[in-house]
N, C-alpha and C positions, 0 to 999 in steps of 0.2 A: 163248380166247387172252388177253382182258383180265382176266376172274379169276386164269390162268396170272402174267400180268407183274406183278398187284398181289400176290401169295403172295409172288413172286420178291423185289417190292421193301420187304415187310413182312417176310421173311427177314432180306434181306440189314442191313435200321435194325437189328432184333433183334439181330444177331451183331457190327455196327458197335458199338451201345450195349453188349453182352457184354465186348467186348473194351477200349474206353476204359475200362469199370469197373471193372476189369482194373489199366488205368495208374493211373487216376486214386488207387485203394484202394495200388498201389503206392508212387505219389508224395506219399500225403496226410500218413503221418507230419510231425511239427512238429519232429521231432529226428531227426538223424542219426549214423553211425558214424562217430569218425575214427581212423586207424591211428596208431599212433604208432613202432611200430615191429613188425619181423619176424623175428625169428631160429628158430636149428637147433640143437638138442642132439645131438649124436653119440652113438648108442648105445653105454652100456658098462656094465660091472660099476656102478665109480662114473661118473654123470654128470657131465659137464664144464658149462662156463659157455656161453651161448647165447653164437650168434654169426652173422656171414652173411658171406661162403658157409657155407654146413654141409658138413663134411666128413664124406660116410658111408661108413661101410666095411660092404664087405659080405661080409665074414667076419671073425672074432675070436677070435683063439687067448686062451683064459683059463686061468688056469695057480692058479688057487684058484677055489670050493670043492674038497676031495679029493671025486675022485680024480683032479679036476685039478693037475698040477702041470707045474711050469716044464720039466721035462726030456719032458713028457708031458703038454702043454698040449690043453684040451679046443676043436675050433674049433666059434663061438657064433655063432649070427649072433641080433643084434639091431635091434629098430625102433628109429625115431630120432622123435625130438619135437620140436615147433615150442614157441617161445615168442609170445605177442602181445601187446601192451598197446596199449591203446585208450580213448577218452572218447567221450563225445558231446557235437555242440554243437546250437545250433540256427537251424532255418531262415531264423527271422527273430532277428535279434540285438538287436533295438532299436534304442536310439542311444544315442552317444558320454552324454549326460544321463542317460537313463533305460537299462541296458541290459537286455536282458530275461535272466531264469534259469531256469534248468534246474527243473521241478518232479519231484514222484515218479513222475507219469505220462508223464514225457517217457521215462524209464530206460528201454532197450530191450535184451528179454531176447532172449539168443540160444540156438538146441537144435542147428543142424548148423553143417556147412560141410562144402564141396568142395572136391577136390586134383587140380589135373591138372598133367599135366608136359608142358613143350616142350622141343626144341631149337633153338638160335640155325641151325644149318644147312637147318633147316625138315623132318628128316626126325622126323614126329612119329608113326611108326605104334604106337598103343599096345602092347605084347607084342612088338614088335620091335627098334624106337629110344628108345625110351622105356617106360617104368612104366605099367600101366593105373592113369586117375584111379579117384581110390572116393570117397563119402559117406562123411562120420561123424559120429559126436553130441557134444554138449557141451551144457552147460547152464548160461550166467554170466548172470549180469543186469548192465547197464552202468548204472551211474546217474551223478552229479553229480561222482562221483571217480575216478579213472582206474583201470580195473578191468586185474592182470593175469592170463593165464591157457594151461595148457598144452591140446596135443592133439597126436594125433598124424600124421606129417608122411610118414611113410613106413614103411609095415607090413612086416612079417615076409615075409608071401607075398610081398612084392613083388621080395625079395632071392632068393627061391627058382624065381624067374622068369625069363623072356629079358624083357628082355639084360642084369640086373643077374647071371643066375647066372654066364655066360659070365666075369665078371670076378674068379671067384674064385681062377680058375686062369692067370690073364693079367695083363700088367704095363697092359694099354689101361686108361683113365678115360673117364667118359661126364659132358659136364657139360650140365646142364638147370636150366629155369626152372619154377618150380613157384608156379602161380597158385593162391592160395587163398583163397576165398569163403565170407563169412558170411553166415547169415542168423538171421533173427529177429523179432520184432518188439513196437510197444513195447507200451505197459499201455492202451491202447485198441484193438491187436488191427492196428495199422497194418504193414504188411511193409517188414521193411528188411535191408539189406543191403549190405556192403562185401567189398572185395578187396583184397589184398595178394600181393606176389611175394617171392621169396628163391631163390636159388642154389643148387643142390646140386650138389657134385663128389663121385661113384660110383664107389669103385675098390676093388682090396686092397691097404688100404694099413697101416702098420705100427701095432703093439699097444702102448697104453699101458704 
């Protein structure tokens, strides 16, 4: 029984220390993300200028290339793209005398991020009231100068889904918040990572 409770409490340090090392490896970076800003490109033929709310429609009559045309408009549906712009600062800032700077190894590269969507009404069942969140990749390096960069914010499939399809043939709008998460990390291999939000209103709504 005493070998039993010393296994138990030599387990349990082992998964204690696992797991701080864990945070610790998380929180050790010396620089961090900051957002500066978040916008939505509405899908189209031609892209419009970022913006927030994004307004996405999830159908699109396009009436060029042939054998689209205006009396014989072809409906498109397209994905929609986010915009971000971001810097990095750091942890410790120095002082007002001295302030400390950004070196090469502070720049912290990023390869994904994550999308999930809510509703302000709280019903957030994915495939039902909402969009299922997805993974995706990117690949920026953030360094000394404010880097910015697209990805995408809302897929194809997502439009051919419940409950985005249901609004193709309906005057209803669905409006959600969509959290989106970076990660990355920087040139010593530190994990980091930020989030931002932005607004999407879902409807079918009229054609450029």
């Amino acid at each position: 029984m005493r070998n039993l409770t010393r296994f138990l409490a030599v387990a349990a340090l082992i998964g204690t220390a696992t797991s701080c090392g864990d945070v610790v490896r998380n929180g050790r970076a010396p620089s961090y993300l900051v957002i500066d800003s978040l916008a939505g490109i509405r899908g189209a033929v031609a892209l419009g200028t970022p913006g927030n709310p994004l307004v996405s429609d999830v159908i699109t009559n396009v009436s060029s290339p042939p054998p689209c045309t205006q009396a014989a408009p072809c409906p498109t549906i397209f994905n929609d793209l986010g915009q971000v712009v971001m810097h990095i600062a750091l942890k410790d800032p120095g002082t007002a005398a001295a302030p400390a700077v950004p070196s090469q190894m502070n720049a912290i590269t990023i390869n994904r991020y994550h999308v999930d969507y809510v509703r302000a009404d709280g019903r957030n069942t994915p495939g039902v009231d909402v969009p299922y969140g997805f993974d995706g990749a990117v690949t920026v390096t953030v360094g000394t100068n404010t880097a910015t960069f697209g990805f995408e914010l809302v897929r194809v499939v997502a439009k051919e889904e419940a409950p985005l399809v249901q609004l193709k043939n309906s005057a209803s709008f669905i409006t959600v918040l969509a959290t989106v998460t970076f990660y990355g990390q920087d040139q010593a291999g530190n994990a980091v990572n930020v989030s931002g939000q932005i607004q999407i209103n879902f409807g079918n709504f009229g054609d450029f």
